[in-house]
C-alpha positions in Angstrom: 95.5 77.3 92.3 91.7 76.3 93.2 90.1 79.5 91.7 87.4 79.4 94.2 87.9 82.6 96.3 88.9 81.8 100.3 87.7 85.5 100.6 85.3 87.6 99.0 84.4 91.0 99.8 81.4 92.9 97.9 80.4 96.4 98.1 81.7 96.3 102.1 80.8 99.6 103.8 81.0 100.8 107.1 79.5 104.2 108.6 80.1 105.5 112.3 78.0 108.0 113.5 79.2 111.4 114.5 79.0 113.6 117.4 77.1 111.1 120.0 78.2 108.1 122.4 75.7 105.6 123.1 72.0 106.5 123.5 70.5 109.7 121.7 68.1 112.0 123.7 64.5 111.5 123.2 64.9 115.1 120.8 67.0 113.5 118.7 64.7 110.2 118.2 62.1 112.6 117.1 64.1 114.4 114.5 65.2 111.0 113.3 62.2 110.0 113.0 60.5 113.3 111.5 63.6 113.3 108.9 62.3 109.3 107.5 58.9 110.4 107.0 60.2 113.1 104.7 60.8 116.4 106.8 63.9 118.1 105.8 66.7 119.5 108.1 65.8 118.1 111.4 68.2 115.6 111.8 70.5 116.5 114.6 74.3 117.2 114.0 75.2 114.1 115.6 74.0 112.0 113.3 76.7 113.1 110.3 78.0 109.9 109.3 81.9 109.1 108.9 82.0 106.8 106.0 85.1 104.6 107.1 84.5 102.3 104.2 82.6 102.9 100.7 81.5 99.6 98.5 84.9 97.7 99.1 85.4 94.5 96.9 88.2 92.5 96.0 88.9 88.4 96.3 91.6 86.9 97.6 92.6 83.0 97.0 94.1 80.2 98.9 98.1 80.2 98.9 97.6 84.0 98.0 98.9 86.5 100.1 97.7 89.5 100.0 98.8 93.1 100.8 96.8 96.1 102.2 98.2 99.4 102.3 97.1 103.1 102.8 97.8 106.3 104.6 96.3 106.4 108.4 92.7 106.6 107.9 92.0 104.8 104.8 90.3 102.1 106.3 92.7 99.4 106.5 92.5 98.4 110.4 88.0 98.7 109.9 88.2 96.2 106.8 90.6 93.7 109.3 87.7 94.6 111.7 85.2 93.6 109.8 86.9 90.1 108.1 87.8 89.4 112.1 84.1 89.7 113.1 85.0 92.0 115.7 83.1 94.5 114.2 79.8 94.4 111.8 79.5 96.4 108.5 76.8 98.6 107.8 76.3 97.2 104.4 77.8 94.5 101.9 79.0 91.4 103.0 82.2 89.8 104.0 82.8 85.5 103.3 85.4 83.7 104.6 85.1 79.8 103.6 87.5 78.5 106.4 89.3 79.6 109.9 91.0 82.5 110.6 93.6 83.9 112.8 93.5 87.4 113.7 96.9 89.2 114.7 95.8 93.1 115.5 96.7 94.6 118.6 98.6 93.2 121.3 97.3 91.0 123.0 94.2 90.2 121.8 92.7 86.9 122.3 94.4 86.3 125.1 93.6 85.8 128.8 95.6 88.2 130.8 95.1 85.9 134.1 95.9 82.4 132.3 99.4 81.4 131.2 100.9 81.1 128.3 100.1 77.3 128.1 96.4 77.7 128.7 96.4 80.3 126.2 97.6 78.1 123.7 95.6 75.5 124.0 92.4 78.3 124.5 93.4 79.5 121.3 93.5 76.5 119.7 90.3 75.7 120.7 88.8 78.9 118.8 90.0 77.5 115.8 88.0 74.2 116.2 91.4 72.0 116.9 91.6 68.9 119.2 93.4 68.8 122.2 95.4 66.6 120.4 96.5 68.7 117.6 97.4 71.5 119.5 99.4 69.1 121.3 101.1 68.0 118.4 102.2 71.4 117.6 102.8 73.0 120.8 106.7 72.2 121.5 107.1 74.2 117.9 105.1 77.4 118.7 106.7 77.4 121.7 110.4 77.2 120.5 109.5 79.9 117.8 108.1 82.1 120.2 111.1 81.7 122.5 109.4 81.7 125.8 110.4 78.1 127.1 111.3 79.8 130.7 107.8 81.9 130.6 105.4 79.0 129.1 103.4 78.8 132.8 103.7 82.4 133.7 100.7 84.2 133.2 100.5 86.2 129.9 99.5 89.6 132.3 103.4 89.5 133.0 104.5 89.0 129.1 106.7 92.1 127.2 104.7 93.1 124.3 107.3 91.6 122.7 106.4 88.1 124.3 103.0 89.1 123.4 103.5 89.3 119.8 106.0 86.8 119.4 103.8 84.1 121.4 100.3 85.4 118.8 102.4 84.9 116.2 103.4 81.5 116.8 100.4 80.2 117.9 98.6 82.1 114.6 101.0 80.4 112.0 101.5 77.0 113.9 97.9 76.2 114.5 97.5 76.4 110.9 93.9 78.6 109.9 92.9 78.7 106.6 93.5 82.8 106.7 96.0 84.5 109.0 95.5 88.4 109.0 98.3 90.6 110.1 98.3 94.5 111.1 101.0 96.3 112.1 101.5 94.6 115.2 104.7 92.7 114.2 106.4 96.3 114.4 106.5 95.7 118.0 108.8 92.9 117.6 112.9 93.2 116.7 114.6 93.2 113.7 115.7 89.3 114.2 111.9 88.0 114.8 110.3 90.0 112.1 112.8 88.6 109.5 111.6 85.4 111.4 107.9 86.3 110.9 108.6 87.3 107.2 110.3 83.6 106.7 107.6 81.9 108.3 105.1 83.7 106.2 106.4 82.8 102.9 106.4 78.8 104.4 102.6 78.9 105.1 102.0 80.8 102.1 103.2 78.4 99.9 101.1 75.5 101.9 98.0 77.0 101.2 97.3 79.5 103.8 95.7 82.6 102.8 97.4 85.8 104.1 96.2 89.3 104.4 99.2 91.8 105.5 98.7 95.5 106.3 101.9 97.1 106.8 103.6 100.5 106.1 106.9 98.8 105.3 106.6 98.4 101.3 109.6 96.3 101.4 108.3 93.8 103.4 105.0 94.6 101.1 107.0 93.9 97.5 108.7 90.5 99.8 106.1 88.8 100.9 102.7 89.7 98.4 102.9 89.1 94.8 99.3 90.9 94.5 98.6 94.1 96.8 95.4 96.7 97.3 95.2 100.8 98.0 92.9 101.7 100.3 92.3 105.3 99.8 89.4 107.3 102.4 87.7 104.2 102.7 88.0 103.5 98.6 89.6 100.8 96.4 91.9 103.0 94.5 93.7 100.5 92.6 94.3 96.3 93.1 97.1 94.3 91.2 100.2 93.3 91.0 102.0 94.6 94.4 105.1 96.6 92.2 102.5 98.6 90.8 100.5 99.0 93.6 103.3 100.4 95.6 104.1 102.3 92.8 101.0 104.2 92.7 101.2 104.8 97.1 104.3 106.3 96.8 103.2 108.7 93.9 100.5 109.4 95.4 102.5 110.7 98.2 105.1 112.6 95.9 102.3 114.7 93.8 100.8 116.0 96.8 104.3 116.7 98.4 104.6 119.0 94.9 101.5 120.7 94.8 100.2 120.9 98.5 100.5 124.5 99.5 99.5 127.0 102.2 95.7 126.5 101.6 96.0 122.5 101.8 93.6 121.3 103.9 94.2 117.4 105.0 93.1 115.2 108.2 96.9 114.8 108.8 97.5 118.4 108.5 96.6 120.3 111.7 97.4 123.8 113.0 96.6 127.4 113.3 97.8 128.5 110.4 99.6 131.6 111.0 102.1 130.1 109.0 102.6 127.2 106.8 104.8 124.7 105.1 104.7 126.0 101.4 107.0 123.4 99.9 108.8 120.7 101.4 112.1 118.2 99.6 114.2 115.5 100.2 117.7 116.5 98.9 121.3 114.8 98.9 124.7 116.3 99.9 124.8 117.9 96.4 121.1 119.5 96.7 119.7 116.9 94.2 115.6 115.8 94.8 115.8 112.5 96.1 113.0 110.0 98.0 115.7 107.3 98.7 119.2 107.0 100.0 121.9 105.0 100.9 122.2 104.0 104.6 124.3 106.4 106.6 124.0 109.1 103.7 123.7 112.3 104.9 119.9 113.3 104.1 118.1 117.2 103.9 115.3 118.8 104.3 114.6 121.9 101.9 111.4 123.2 102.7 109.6 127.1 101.9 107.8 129.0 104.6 105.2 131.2 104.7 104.0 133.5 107.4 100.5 134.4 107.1 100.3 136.6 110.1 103.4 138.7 112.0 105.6 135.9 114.2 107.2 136.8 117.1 109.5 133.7 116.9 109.8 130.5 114.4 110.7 126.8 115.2 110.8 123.9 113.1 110.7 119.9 114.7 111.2 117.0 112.1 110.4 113.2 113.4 111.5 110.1 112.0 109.1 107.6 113.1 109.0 103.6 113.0 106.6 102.1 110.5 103.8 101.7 112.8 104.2 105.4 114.1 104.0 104.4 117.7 107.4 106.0 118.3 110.1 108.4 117.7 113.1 106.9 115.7 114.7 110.3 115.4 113.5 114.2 116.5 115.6 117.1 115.4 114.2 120.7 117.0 115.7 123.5 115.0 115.0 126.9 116.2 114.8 129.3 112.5 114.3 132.6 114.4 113.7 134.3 118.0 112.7 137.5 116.4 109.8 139.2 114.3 108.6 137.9 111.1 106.7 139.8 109.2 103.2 139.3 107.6 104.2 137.7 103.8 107.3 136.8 104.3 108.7 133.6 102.8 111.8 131.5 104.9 113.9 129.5 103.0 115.5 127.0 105.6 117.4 123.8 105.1 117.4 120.8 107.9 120.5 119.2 107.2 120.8 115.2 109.0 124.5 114.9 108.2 124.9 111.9 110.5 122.4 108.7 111.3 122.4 105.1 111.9 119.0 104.4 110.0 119.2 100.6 108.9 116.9 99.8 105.6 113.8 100.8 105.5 110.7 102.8 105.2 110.0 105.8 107.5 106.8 108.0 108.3 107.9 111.8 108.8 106.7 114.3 110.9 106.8 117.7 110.1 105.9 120.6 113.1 106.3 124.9 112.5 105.4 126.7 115.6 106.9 129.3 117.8 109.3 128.7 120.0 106.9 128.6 122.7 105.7 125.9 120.6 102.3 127.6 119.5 101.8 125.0 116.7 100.9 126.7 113.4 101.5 123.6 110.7 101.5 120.3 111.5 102.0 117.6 108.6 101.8 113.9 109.8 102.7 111.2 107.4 101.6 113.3 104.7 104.9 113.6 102.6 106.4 110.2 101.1 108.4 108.0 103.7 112.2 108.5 103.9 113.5 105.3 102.1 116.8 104.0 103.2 118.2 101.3 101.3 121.0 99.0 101.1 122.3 96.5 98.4 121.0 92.8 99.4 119.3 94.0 102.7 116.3 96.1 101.7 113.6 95.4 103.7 115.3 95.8 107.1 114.5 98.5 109.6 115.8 100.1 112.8 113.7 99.3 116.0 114.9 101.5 118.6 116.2 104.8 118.8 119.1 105.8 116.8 121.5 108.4 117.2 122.0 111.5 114.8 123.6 115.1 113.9 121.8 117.9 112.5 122.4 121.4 111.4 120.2 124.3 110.0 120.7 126.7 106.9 118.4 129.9 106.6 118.8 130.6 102.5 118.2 133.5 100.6 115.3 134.1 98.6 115.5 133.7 94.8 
């Protein structure tokens, strides 16, 4: 492997400023100003900074591909902002010796009003190719995208399905020295992702450089040999992708163990008259567990505390896809219609007895509120994903919704 780095990132950092859209008031220059020649405290509130990334650096090589992964908010979609030139950084630098390919959102780089063709070829042309070229690969990205009967329809009338499928083709086809992936392929079905996955590992091995961000650490440990954890905008560990994942999925289990009523976390929102005290995955036979067998029946053992007197008490658990967009499975349970006194603890069990999950990794959703759905506690992908697995399939994944039974138990305290 040439040892020369395709991408280097040093001491990458990128602020947004707080509290104001656009132009500050002619009050706020002043204390801006008053604050660099040395005055203290008059710098307006809406200048607080949000430090989305703090002195990032890693390398990545050609052939390498490389995987990004984090909880929501670590800073994964900025640094993809950043390496895209979509977005500038407030400090560091970012080089990229060769073309890239961006895959983010939906849609983006194409033209809504020009047709899939012309898109093609416009695409093309952003990576410096010939007319030619793109000519000599065209027939290919449009058989893998499977849109022969939609080629000269205009894109403003594609699926997002056709969207991604068409980005993706065009992306690996057209041959850049760096592809970078987000979550967008979780738009597409099962069949195309394997596709994608496949497709990947081809390009990979001809000396494309990829950079995959993707809450799926199957697909993670499949396709990147060498993985990074973004943590609030941090570099909390960089090797080989086993360990990395290793350490993401701990992370999640310690502070599943010691979070407690006083927690305080961006993905935990809420009132707080009452809170999630502790919250476990069990089997059948009450046994801790983080992964199971497709079709197992899965539960939900979880403490309450009421902070304040309750007048009523409902619980809502969400299985979500990988990207979080949507709702795999919702289960409502309603603990109880009547008072709950000030101290009390709940015991309760969520029991999903039946499900058609496939393999794979799922955020979870955790809601307490009344039953007029006041929400008290509110934990969103905090907790470690449910892991559903299955001998020689592992990395698969449901894509639409999936049916399910559920039942609640209301234990006694110990």
């Amino acid at each position: 492997m040439n040892r020369q780095p395709i991408i280097e990132v040093k001491s990458l950092s990128k602020n947004y400023r707080l509290g104001t859209i656009g132009f500050r008031s002619l009050v706020d220059d002043f204390r801006a100003l008053a604050s660099r020649l040395g005055f203290s405290n008059l710098e307006s509130d809406s200048d607080k900074n949000f430090c989305a990334l703090d002195q990032v650096s890693f390398q990545a090589f050609p052939g390498e591909a490389l995987g990004i992964i984090g909880h929501n908010g670590a800073g994964k979609s900025t640094l993809l902002k950043i390496l895209s030139r979509i977005t500038e950084p407030t400090s560091g630098r970012a080089l990229i010796r060769g073309k890239v390919a961006s895959l983010l959102e939906v849609g983006t780089g194409f033209h809504p009003e020009m047709t899939g063709r012309e898109n093609i070829f416009l695409n093309g042309s952003f990576l410096g190719l010939s007319k030619q070229e793109i000519e000599d690969s065209f027939d290919s990205i449009v058989r893998f995208a499977h849109i022969e009967k939609f080629i000269d329809t205009p894109v403003k009338r594609y699926s997002s399905g056709m969207y991604v499928r068409l980005a993706f083709a065009i992306a690996a086809h057209l041959k850049p020295d760096v592809l970078i992936v987000d979550e967008v392929l979780a738009v597409g079905d099962l069949a195309f992702q394997k596709k994608c996955m496949e497709k990947m590992q081809d390009v990979s091995v001809s000396g494309m450089t990829i950079l995959f961000v993707s809450h799926n650490m199957e697909m993670i440990r499949r396709l990147c040999k060498r993985s990074i954890l973004l943590e609030k905008g941090r570099v909390i560990k960089e090797g080989e992708t086993s360990d990395v994942v290793n350490a993401y999925v701990r992370s999640k289990q310690e502070l599943s163990l010691v979070f407690n009523a006083a927690y305080r976390s961006e993905r935990r929102r809420g009132v707080g008259f009452a809170r999630f005290e502790k919250i476990r995955y069990c089997d059948k036979e009450a046994c801790e567990r983080e992964r199971f067998d497709k079709s197992e029946a899965i539960s939900f053992l979880m403490e309450i505390v009421a902070l304040e007197e309750l007048a009523s008490l409902k619980i809502i658990i969400s299985v979500k896809t990988e990207s979080q967009q949507n709702n795999i499975i919702s289960i409502e349970e309603i603990v109880s219609e009547s008072k709950i006194i000030k101290g009390q603890t709940i015991k309760a069990k969520v029991n999903l007895t039946k499900h058609s999950l496939m393999p794979g990794s799922y955020p979870l959703y955790f809601w307490l509120g009344t039953v007029d759905h006041l929400h008290m506690d509110v934990l969103d992908d905090l907790l470690p994903p449910l892991q559903i697995v299955e001998k020689g399939n592992a990395f698969e994944k449901a894509s639409s919704l999936c049916s399910c039974e559920s039942s609640l138990e209301v234990l006694p305290i110990s």
